[in-house]
C-alpha positions in Angstrom: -7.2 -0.9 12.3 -4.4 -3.6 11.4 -3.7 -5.3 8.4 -2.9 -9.3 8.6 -1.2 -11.0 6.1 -1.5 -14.5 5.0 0.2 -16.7 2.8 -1.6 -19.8 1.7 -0.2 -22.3 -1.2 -4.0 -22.9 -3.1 -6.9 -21.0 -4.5 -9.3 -23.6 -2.8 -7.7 -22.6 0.6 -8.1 -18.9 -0.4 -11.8 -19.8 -1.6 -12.5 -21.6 1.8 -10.9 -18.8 3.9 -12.9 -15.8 2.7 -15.9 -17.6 3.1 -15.3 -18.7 6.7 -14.6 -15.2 7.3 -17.8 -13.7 5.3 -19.7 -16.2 8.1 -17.5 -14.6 10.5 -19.0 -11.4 9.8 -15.7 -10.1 8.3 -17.0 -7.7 5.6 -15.7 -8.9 1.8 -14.5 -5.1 1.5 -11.9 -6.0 4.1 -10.6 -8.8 2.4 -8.2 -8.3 0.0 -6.4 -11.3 -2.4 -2.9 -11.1 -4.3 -1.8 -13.3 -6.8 -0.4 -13.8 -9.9 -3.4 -15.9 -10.6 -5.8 -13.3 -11.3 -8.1 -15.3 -13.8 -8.7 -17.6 -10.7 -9.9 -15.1 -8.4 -12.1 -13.7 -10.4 -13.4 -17.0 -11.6 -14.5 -17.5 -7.8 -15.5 -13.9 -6.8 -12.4 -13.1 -4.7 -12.0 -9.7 -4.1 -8.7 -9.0 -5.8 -6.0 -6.6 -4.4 -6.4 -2.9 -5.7 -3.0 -1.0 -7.2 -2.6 0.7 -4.0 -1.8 -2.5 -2.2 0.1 -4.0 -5.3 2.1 -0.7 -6.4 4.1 2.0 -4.3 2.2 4.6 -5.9 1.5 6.4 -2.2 5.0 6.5 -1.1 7.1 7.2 -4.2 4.2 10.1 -4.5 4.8 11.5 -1.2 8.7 11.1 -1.8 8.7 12.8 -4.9 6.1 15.9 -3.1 9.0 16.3 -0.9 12.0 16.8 -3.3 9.3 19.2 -5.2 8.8 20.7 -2.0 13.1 21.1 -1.5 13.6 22.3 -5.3 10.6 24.7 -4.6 12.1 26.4 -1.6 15.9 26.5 -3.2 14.4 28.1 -6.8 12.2 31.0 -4.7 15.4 31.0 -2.5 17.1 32.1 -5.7 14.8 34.2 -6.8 15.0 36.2 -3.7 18.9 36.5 -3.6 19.4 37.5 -7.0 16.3 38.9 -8.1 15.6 37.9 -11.6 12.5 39.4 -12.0 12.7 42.4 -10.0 12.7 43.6 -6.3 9.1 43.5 -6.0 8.0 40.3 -6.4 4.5 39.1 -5.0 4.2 36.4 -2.7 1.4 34.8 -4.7 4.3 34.2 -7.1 6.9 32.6 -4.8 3.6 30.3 -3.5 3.0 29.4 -7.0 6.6 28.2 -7.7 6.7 26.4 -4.5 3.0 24.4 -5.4 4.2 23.9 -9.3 7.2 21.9 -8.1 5.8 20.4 -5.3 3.0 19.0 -7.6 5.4 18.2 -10.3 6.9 16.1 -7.5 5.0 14.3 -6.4 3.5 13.6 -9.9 7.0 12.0 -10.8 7.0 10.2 -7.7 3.5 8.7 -9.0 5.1 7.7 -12.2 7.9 6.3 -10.5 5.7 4.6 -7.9 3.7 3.2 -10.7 6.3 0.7 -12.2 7.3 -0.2 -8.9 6.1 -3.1 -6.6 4.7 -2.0 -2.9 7.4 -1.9 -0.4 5.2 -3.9 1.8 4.5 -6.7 -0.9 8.2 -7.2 -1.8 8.8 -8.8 1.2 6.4 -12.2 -0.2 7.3 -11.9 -3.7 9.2 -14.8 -4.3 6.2 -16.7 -2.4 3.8 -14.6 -4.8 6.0 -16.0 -7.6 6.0 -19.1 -6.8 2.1 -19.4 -6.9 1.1 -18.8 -3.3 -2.0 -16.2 -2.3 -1.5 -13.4 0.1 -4.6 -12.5 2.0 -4.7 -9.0 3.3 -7.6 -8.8 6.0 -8.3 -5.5 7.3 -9.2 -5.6 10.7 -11.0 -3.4 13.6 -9.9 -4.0 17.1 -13.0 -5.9 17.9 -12.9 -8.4 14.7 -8.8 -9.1 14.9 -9.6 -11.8 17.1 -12.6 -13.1 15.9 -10.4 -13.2 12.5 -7.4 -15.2 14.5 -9.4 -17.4 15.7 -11.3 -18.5 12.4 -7.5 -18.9 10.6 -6.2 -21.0 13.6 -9.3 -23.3 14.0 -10.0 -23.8 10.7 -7.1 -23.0 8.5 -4.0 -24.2 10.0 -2.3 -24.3 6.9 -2.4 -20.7 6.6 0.4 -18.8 7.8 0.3 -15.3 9.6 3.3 -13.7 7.7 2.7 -10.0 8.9 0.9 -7.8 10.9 0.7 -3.7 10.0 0.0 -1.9 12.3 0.4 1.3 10.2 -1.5 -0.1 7.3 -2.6 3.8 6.1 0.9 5.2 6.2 2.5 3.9 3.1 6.0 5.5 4.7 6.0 3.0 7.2 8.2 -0.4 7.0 6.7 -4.1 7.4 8.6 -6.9 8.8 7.8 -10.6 8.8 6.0 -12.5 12.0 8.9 -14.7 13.2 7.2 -18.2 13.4 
């Protein structure tokens, strides 16, 4: 499954393009809107972005489970080499110190993540700023055409921005369709 995005200057636009694509057959759960015009989405029953696809909760998560993951190993590292609580120290405990940090890690990360736009989003923000809606469609294999071909016929002032081809990793970089 990829993930199209595409930028288009008016809420009437947006309004017309998820309902070409509802006739389409595209299901609404794999349409997604962003813009700082929330009021108006909801106003027309666009389905609005969720914080996953706004915020870089995912990625600053798994970044921060990571450095837990490090600062887990280095701590039971030192616990080994100069054995603070004894020679005989159960593995259950070492597992435990690796988890806590680990978990506190990746719960930082999530904080972190949580005041911080998407990655993937950053690269249309001054667009987004500016008033223009970015569509994410979500498509199968089979419905990416069928999805092309409604926002070439009938929305050519639509712009394909980007195409992810890695939508579920949020590890993975985005980059801009060169027009």
């Amino acid at each position: 499954m990829k993930c199209l995005y595409y930028l288009t200057s008016t809420l009437d636009s947006t309004k017309s393009i998820t309902d070409d694509l509802h006739k389409a057959g595209i299901d609404n759960w794999f349409i997604h809107v962003l813009s700082k015009d929330e009021a108006g989405l909801n106003k027309h029953k666009i389905h609005s972005s969720n914080y996953l696809e706004q915020l870089d909760i995912l990625r600053f998560g798994i970044i921060g489970a990571m450095g837990g993951l490090l600062v887990g190993l280095v701590s039971a590292l030192l616990l080994v080499k100069f054995e603070l609580f004894g020679p005989s120290l159960p593995a259950s405990a070492y597992l435990g110190l690796l988890a806590f940090w680990t978990l506190f890690g990746a719960w930082e990360g999530g904080l972190t993540g949580i005041a911080t736009e998407n990655k993937k989003i950053t690269l249309f923000h001054d667009e987004l700023e500016a008033g223009s809606y970015l569509l994410l469609i979500y498509a199968k294999q089979a419905d990416e055409r069928v999805i092309k071909n409604v926002m070439a016929k009938l929305h050519p002032e639509s712009e394909l921005a980007a195409v992810d081809m890695h939508f579920y990793n949020p590890l993975a970089g985005l980059s801009r369709v060169n027009v």
